[in-house]
N, C-alpha and C positions, 0 to 999 in steps of 0.2 A: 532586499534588493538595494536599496538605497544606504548598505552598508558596506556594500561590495566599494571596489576602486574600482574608480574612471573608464580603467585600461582592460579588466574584467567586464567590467557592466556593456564595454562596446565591444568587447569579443565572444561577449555571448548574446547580444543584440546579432551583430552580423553572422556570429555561427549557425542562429539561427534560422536566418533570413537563406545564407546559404541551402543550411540542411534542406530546408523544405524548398528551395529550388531543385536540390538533386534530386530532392524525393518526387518532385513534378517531373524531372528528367527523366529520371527511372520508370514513371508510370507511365508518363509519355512514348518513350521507346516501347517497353510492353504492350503498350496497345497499338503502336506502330506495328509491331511486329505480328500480332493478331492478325492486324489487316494485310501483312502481308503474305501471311501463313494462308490465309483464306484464299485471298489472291491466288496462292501459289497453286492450292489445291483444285482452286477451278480450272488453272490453266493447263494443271497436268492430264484429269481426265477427263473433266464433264468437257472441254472443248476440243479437246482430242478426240473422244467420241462423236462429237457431235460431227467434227470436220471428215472423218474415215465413212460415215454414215452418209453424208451429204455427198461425198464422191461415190460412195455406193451405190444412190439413189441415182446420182447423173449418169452411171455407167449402165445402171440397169434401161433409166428411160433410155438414154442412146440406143442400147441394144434391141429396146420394143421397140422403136421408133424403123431404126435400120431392117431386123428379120422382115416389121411389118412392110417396109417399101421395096424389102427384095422378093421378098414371097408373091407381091403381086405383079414383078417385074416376070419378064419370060426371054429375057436375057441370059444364055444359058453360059455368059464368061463371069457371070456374076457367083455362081456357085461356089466355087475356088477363094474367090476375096471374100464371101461371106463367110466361110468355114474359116479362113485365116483368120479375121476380125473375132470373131467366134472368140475362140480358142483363147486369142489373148484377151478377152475380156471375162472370159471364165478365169485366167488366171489372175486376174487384175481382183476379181470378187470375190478367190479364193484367200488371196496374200491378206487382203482387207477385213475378212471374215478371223483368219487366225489372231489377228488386230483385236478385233474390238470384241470377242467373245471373252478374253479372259479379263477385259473393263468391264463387265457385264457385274451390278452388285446387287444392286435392288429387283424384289420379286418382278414387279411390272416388266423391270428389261427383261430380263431371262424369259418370261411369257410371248414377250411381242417379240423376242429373238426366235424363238421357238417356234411359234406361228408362221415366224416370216420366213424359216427355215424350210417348212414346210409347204408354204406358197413356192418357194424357189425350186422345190423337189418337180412338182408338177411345171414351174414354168421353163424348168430345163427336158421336160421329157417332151412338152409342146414341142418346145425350139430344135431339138433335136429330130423331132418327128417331123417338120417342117425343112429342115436340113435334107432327111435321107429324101422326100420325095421330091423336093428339086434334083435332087443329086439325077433319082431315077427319072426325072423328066415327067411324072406326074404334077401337073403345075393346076388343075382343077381341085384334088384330092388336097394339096398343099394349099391352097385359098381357104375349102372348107377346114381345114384344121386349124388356118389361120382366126378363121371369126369364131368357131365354135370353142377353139380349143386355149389355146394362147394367149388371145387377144385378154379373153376372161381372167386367165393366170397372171398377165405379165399386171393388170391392173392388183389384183390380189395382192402381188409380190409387191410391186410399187405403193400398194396402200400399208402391209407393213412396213417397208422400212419408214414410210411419211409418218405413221405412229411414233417406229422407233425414235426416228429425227426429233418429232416433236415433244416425246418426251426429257430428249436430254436437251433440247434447247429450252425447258421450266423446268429441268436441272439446273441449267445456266444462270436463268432469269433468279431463280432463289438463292442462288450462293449470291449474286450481283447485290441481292435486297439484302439478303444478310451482311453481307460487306460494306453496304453503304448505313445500315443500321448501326454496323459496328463503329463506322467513322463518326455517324453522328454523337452517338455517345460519348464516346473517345473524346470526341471535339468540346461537346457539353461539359464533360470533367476535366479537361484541361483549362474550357474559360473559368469554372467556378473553383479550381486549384489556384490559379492566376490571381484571383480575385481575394484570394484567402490569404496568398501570400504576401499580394499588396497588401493587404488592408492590416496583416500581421504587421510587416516593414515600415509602415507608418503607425502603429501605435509604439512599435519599438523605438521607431527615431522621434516622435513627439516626448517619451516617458526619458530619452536618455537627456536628449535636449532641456526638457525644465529639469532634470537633474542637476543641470550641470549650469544652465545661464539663470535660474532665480536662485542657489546661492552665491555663485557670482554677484547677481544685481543686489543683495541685501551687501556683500562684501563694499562695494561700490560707495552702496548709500552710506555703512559706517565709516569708509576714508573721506568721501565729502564731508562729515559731520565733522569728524576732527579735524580736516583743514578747516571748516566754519567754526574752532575752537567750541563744537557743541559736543558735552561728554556724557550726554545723557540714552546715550543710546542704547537700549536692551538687545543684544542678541540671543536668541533659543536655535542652540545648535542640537539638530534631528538625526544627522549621521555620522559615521565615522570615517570618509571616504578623503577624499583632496579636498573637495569645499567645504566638510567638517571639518578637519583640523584646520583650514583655513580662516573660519569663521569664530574657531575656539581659541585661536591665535590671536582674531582681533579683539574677541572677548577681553582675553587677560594682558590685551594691552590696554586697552581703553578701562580698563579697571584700576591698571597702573598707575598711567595717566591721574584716574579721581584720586585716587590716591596722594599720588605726589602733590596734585593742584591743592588738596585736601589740607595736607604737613602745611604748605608751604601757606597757605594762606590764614592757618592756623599758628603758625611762625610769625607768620607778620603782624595778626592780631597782638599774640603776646610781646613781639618788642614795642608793638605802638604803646599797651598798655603801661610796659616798664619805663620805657622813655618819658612815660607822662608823671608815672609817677615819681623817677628820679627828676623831672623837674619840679615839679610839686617838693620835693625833697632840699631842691636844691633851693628855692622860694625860702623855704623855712630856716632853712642855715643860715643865708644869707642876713635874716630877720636876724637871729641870735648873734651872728657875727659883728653885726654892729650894736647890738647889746654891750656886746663885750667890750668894742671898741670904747664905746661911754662910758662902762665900767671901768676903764684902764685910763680914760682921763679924767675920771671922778679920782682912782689913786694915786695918778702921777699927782694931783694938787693937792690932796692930802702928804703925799709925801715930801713936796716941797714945806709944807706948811710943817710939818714935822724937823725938817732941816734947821730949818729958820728956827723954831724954839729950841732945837739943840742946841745951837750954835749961841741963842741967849742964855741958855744956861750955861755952857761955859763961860763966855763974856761975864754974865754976874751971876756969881756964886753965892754972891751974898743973901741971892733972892731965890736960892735956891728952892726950899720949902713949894713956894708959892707957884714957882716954875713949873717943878715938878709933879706939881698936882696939877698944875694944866696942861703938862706932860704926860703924865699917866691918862688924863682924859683923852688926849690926844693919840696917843698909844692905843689905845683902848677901840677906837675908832678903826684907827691902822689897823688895827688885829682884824678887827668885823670885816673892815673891806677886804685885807688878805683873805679871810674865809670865803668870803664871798670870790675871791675872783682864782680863790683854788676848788670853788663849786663849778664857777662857772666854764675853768679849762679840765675840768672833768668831764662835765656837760658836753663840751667841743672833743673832747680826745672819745666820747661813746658814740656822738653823729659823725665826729670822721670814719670810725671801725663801720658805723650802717652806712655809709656812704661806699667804703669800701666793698661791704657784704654786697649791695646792689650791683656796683660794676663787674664782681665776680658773677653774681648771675648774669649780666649783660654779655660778659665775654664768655659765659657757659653756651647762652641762645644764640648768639655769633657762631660759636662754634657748629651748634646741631644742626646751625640754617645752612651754615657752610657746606656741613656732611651731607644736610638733605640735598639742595642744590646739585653737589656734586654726586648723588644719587642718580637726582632727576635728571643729569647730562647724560650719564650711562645707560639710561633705561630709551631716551633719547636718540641715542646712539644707536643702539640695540634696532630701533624703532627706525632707522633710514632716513629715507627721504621725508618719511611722513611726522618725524619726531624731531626736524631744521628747525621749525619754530619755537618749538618748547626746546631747544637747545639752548636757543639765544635767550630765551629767557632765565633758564638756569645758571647759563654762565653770569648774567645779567645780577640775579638775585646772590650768586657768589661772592662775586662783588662788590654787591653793598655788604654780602654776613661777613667781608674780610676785612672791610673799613671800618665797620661796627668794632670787629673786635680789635683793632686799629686803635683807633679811637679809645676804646675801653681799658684800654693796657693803657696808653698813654695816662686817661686819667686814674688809672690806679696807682700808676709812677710818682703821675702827684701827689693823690691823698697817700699815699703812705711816706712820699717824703715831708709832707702837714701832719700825718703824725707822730714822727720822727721830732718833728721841731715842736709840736703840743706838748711833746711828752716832756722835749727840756725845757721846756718855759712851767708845766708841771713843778716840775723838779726846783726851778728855782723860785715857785709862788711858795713852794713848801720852805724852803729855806726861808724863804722874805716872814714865811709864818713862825719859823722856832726864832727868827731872831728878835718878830715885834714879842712873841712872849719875852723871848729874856727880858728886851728893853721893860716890857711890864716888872717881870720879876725884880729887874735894877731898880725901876723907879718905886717900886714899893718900897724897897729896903734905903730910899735916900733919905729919910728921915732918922733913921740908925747908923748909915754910913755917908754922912755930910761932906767927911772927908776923898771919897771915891769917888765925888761926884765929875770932878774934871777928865778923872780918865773915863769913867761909866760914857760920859757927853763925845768924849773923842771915838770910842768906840761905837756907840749908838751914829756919830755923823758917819764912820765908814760904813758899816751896817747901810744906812740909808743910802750912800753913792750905789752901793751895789745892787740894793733895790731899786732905785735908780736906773741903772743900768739892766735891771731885769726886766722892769715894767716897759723901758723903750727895746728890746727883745720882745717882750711880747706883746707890743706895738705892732713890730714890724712884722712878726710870725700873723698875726691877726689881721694885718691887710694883706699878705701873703694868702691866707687862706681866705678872703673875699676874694683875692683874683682869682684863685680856683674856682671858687663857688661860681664865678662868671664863665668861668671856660667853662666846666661842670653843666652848667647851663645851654651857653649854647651847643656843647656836644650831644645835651638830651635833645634840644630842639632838631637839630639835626639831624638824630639817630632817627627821631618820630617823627620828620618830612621825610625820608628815605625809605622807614616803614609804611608812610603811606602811598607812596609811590610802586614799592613792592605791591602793598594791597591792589593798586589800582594795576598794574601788568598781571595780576595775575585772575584779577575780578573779571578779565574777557571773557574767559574761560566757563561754560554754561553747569554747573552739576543739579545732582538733585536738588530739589529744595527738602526732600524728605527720603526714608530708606522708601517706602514704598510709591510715592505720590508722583504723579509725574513723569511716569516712565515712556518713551517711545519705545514702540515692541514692534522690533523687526523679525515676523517670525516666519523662518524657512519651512515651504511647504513639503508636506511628505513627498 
C-alpha cells in the first residue's frame, strides 16, 4: 500500500468508502422495499377483507335490527318498504359475498365462511318467513317466528361474520408486527452498516493522512537541517510513492552536499599544508641565498687581490719567479672558490627547479579546488533555493582557487625567470673556472717561460675584468632571487591565510565525525 501513488492510494481510499455507501444504499432500498411489499400486501387483501366483511356485518345487524322493529310493528304500509329495503340489502350482501369469497385463503376462512353461509341460509328462510306473514296480515304467527326463529339465526349469522371479521382483523395485526419487525431490523442493519462505514472512512483517512504528512514532516526536518548547515542527517526511505522519491531525493542531496563539504575541506587542508611547507621552503633558500651572497664577496676580494698581483707582475718582471709563486698560491685559492661558488649556483639552480616543482603542484590544487568549487555551484544550482548558501560559498572558495593559481603562475614566471639568469651566471662561474685553471697552467709554466710572462699577466688581468664582471652578475642575479624568495614568501603566507579562511567558511557546516557514529536517523514510519 504504501507503494502505491498519492493519487492511487486516495482513489481507492474514497472508492472505497463510496462502494460500501452504495452497497448500504443498495441494502437499504432492498429492505425498503420489503417493507413496502408487505405494506402492500396487507393493503390489498387482508384490509380489503376485512373492510367488505365489516359492511357485511353492518348490513346484516341493520337488517336484524329493521325486520326485528317491523315484525313487531302492525303497521300494515310498512310491508312494501320492508320488502323494498329487503331486496336491496340481499343484493348489497350478495355483490359483497362474490367479493370476498374468492380472498378467501386460509383453511379457518373458508370454515367460518362456510358456517356463516350457512347461518345465512336459515337466516334468510326466517326473514322471508316473517315477510310472507306480514304480507298475509298474520302479525301473532310473525312475532312467534320472530323470537323463536330469527332472532336465534340473525344472532348465529351475525356471530359468524364477527368471527370472520376477527379473524382477518389478526390477519392484519400480524402482517402490521411483521412489518414493523421488518423495519426494526432493517433499521438495526442500516445503523450498524453506518457504523462500519464510518469507522472504515476513518481508518482510511487516518492511514492516507500519515502517509502522506510524516514523510513530509521528516522531508521538513531534513531542509531545516541544511538551512542549519547540519548534514548529518540519515534518511530511511520506506516507499516508492511521491514522498519516497521525495525523501531519496533529499537523500542524495544532502550526501552531495557531505561530499562536496567533504573535497573542499579536504582541499583546503592540503593547500594550508603546501603553503606551509613552501614557506618553510622558502625560510631555507632564503638561508642559502645569503650564503651565497658571502660567498660571492669572499670572491669578489679574492679577485681583486688576484688583480692587484697581476698587475705587479707585469709592473716587475723582474720579480717574477717570486710573483708568480704567490701567484699560483693565489690562483690556486681563485680556483677553490670558483669551485665552490659553481657548487654553490648548482645548489641554487636544483632549489629553484624544487621551488618550481612546488608551485606546479600549488597551481595543480588551485586548479582541482577551482573545478571542485565550480562543481559544488552546479550541484547548488541543481539544489534551488535551498542550495543559495552553499552557492556563495562556492563561488567564494573559487575565488580564492583562482587567486591561488594567480599568484602561483606569477611566482612560477619568476622562478623560471631566476633560473634563466642561474643558469647564465652557471655558465660564466664555469668559465671564471677554465680560465683560473689556465691562469694555473700559465703560472706553472713561468718558470720555463719568463719571457711570456707580460702577455700571460695582460691576459690573466682581462680574464679577471671579466670575472669581475661575472661575479657583480651574479651579485645582482642573487639579490634578485632574495627578492623572489620574499615575494615567494609572502605569496605562501597568503595562500595559507586564504586556506585558512576557506577552512573556516567551510568548518560551519556539521558532518559526521565518523562513517557510522553519530548519526540522526529520521526514519519514515511504515
Amino acid at each position: 500500500m504504501k507503494n502505491l501513488k498519492i493519487g492511487t492510494r486516495l482513489a481507492a481510499g474514497f472508492g472505497l468508502v463510496l462502494a460500501l455507501m452504495i452497497l448500504m444504499t443498495v441494502i437499504g432500498i432492498s429492505h425498503m422495499q420489503s417493507v413496502a411489499t408487505a405494506t402492500r400486501d396487507m393493503m390489498q387483501q387482508p384490509l380489503a377483507k376485512e373492510r367488505m366483511i365489516a359492511d357485511w356485518y353492518r348490513l346484516i345487524h341493520t337488517s336484524v335490527r329493521r325486520t326485528s322493529a317491523i315484525s313487531k310493528s302492525s303497521d300494515p304500509s310498512l310491508g312494501p318498504f320492508f320488502a323494498e329495503e329487503t331486496a336491496s340489502s340481499t343484493a348489497e350482501v350478495n355483490g359483497l359475498q362474490k367479493k370476498v369469497e374468492p380472498l378467501l385463503e386460509s383453511e379457518a376462512e373458508k370454515a367460518l365462511f362456510t358456517d356463516m353461509m350457512a347461518n345465512r341460509k336459515r337466516y334468510l328462510a326466517s326473514r322471508d318467513a316473517i315477510v310472507a306473514l306480514k304480507k298475509d296480515g298474520k302479525f301473532e304467527e310473525a312475532a312467534e317466528v320472530l323470537d323463536k326463529r330469527f332472532t336465534p339465526d340473525g344472532k348465529a349469522y351475525l356471530g359468524s361474520l364477527s368471527g370472520l371479521l376477527d379473524l382477518q382483523r389478526k390477519s392484519i395485526d400480524a402482517n402490521a408486527a411483521r412489518i414493523e419487525d421488518l423495519y426494526e431490523r432493517s433499521r438495526t442493519f442500516m445503523i450498524v452498516l453506518g457504523l462500519l462505514v464510518l469507522a472504515l472512512g476513518v481508518v482510511c483517512a487516518w492511514r492516507l493522512t500519515r502517509g502522506i504528512t510524516i514523510p513530509l514532516g521528516v522531508a521538513v526536518e531534513v531542509a531545516e537541517a541544511v538551512a542549519r548547515k547540519d548534514l548529518t542527517s540519515h534518511i530511511e526511505v520506506n516507499s516508492t510513492d511521491e514522498t519516497g522519491r521525495l525523501l531519496d531525493a533529499l537523500q542524495k542531496m544532502n550526501a552531495g552536499l557531505i561530499g562536496i563539504v567533504t573535497e573542499v575541506r579536504n582541499g583546503t587542508e592540503s593547500i594550508s599544508t603546501a603553503s606551509s611547507e613552501i614557506a618553510a621552503g622558502n625560510l631555507d633558500l632564503s638561508g642559502r641565498t645569503e650564503e651565497q651572497a658571502s660567498s660571492l664577496e669572499e670572491t669578489a676580494s679574492s679577485m681583486e687581490e688576484l688583480t692587484s698581483t697581476v698587475k705587479q707582475n707585469a709592473d716587475n718582471a723582474r720579480q717574477a719567479n717570486q710573483l708568480a709563486v704567490k701567484a699560483s698560491e693565489v690562483a690556486q685559492r681563485g680556483g677553490g672558490v670558483v669551485s665552490e661558488v659553481v657548487n654553490t649556483m648548482e645548489a641554487i639552480n636544483g632549489s629553484s627547479r624544487k621551488i618550481a616543482d612546488i608551485i606546479s603542484v600549488i597551481d595543480g590544487i588551485a586548479f582541482q579546488t577551482n573545478i571542485l568549487a565550480l562543481n559544488a555551484a552546479v550541484e547548488a544550482a541543481r539544489a534551488g533555493e535551498q542550495g543559495r548558501g552553499f552557492a556563495v560559498v562556492a563561488s567564494e572558495v573559487r575565488n580564492l582557487a583562482q587567486r591561488s593559481a594567480a599568484a602561483a603562475k606569477e611566482i612560477k614566471g619568476l622562478i623560471d625567470d631566476s633560473l634563466d639568469k642561474v643558469n647564465a651566471g652557471s655558465m660564466l662561474v664555469t668559465q671564471a673556472g677554465t680560465t683560473m685553471t689556465e691562469v694555473v697552467d700559465s703560472i706553472q709554466r713561468v718558470t720555463d717561460i719568463m719571457g711570456e710572462i707580460t702577455s700571460a699577466s695582460l691576459e690573466q688581468s682581462s680574464g679577471i675584468e671579466q670575472v669581475n664582471q661575472a661575479i657583480g652578475q651574479m651579485d645582482q642575479v642573487t639579490q634578485q632571487n632574495a627578492a623572489l624568495v620574499e615575494e615567494a614568501a609572502a605569496a605562501a603566507a597568503s595562500l595559507h591565510d586564504q586556506a585558512d579562511a576557506l577552512t573556516a567558511i567551510v568548518a560551519v557546516f556539521k558532518l559526521h565525525p565518523a562513517p557510522v557514529a553519530g548519526k540522526q536517523r529520521l526514519q519514515l514510519a511504515a
